[in-house]
C-alpha positions in Angstrom: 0.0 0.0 0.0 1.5 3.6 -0.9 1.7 6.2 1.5 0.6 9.7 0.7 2.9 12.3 1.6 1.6 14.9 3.4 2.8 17.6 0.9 -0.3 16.0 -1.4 -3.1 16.9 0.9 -1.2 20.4 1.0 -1.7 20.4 -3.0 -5.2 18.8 -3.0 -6.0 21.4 -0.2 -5.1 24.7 -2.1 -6.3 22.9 -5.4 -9.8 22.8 -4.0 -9.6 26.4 -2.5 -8.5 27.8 -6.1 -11.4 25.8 -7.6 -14.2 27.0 -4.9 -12.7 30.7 -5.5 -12.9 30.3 -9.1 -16.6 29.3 -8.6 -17.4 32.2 -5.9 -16.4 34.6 -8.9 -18.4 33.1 -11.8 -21.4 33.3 -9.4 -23.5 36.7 -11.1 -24.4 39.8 -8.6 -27.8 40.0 -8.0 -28.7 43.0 -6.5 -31.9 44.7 -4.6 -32.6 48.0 -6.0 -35.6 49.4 -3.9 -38.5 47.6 -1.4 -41.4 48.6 0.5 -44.6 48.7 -0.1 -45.7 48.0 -3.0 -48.6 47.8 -5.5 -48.8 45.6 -8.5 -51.0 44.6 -11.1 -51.8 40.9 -10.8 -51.8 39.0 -14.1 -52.4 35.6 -13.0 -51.3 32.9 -10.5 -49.6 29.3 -10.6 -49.4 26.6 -8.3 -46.7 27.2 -5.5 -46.7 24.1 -2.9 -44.2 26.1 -1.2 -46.3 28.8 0.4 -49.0 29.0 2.8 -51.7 29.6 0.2 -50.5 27.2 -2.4 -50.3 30.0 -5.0 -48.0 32.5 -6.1 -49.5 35.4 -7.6 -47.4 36.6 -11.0 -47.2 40.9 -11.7 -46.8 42.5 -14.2 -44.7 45.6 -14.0 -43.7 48.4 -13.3 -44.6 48.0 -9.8 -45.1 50.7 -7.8 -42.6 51.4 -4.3 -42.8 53.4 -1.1 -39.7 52.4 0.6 -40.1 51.2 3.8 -39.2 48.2 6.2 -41.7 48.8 8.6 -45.4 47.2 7.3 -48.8 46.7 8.7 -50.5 43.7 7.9 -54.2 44.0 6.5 -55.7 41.3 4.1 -54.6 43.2 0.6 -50.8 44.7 1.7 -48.2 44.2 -0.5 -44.4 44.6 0.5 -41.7 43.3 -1.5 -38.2 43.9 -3.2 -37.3 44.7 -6.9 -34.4 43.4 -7.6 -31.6 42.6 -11.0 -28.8 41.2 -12.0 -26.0 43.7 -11.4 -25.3 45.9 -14.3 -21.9 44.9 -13.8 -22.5 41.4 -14.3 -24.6 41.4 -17.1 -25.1 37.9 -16.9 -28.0 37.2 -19.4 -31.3 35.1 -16.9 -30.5 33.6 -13.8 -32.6 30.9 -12.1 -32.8 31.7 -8.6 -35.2 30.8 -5.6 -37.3 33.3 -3.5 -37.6 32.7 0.0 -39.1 33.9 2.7 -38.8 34.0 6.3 -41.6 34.9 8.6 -42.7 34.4 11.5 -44.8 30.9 11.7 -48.0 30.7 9.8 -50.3 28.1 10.9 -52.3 27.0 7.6 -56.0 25.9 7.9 -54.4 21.9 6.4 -52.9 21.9 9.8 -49.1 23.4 8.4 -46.7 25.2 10.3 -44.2 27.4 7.9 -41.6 29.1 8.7 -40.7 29.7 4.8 -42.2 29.9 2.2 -40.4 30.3 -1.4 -40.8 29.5 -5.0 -38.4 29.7 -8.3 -37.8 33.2 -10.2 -35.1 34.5 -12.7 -33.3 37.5 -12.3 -32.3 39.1 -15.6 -30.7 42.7 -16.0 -34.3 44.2 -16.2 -36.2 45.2 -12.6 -38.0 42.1 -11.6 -40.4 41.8 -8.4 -40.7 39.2 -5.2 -42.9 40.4 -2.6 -45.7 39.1 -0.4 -49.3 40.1 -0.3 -51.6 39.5 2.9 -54.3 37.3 1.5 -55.9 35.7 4.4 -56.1 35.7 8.1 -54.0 33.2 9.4 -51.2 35.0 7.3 -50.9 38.4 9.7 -48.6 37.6 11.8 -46.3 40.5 13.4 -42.5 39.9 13.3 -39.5 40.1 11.3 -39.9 39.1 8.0 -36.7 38.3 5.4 -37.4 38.1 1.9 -33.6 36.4 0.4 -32.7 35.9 -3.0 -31.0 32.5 -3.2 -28.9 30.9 -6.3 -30.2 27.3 -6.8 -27.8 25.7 -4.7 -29.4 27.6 -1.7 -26.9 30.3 -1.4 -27.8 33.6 -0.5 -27.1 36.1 -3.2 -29.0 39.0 -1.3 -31.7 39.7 1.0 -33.8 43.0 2.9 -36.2 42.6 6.3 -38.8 44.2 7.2 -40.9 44.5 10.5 -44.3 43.5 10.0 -47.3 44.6 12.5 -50.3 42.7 12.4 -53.9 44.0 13.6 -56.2 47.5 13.4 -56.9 47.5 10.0 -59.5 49.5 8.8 -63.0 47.4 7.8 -63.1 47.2 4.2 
């Protein structure tokens, strides 16, 4: 049996730092470029296991922004991020994932989430991810993190906002 030479886990060592930088640097800059309230027009919905509702509602732009992190929760708010690919990395569409932490949202099917998050792309165009109130059980006060993630689960970027539930006017 050969014996490995120390000096050989020395070279795999830095070989496998070089390569991991290498990969850190072709990773694209996704960047958030304003948040806060918003207000969108909604064009539609698809399926999204992944959230308390099932659903993710799709916008179509330009959405509209008061910057702010703090929100009040009423069935109907909208907060959210708009976000690109860096100008400096104009690196065509990226897949990425949406998530969001929240405080926990207990689900009328008897779920307990944390998280919720579905896929996106991030081109060099403004795209949106945000959050609208849609139901009850959803207003819940707290901090609230919406990250952009590459598809391997690393953060890319993220903003929180402080979210106050109750008083809302009767609509």
């Amino acid at each position: 049996m050969a014996r490995v030479r120390p000096v050989s886990y020395l070279t795999l060592i830095f070989w496998m730092m070089a390569r991991l930088a290498v990969a850190e640097e072709a990773r694209p800059a996704v960047e958030i470029v304003d948040w806060g309230l918003t207000g969108a027009k909604e064009v539609g919905s698809e399926p999204s296991p992944d959230t308390p509702t099932g659903v993710n509602r799709l916008v179509e732009g330009p959405v509209e922004v008061t910057r702010t992190t703090r929100i009040h929760a009423c069935i109907g708010t909208s907060f959210g991020v708009l976000y690109r690919v860096s100008a400096a990395d104009d690196a065509g569409a990226v897949p990425i994932k949406v998530v969001v932490l929240h405080p926990q949202i207990s689900t009328p099917d008897g779920r307990l989430m944390e998280k919720s998050s579905w896929p996106d792309t991030a081109v060099s165009q403004r795209r949106y991810a945000g959050w609208v109130f849609e139901e009850n059980f959803e207003l819940v006060s707290g901090s609230w993190t919406i990250s952009l993630e590459d598809m391997a689960g690393k953060e890319l970027t993220s903003k929180s906002f402080s979210v106050t539930a109750g008083n809302c006017p009767i609509s």
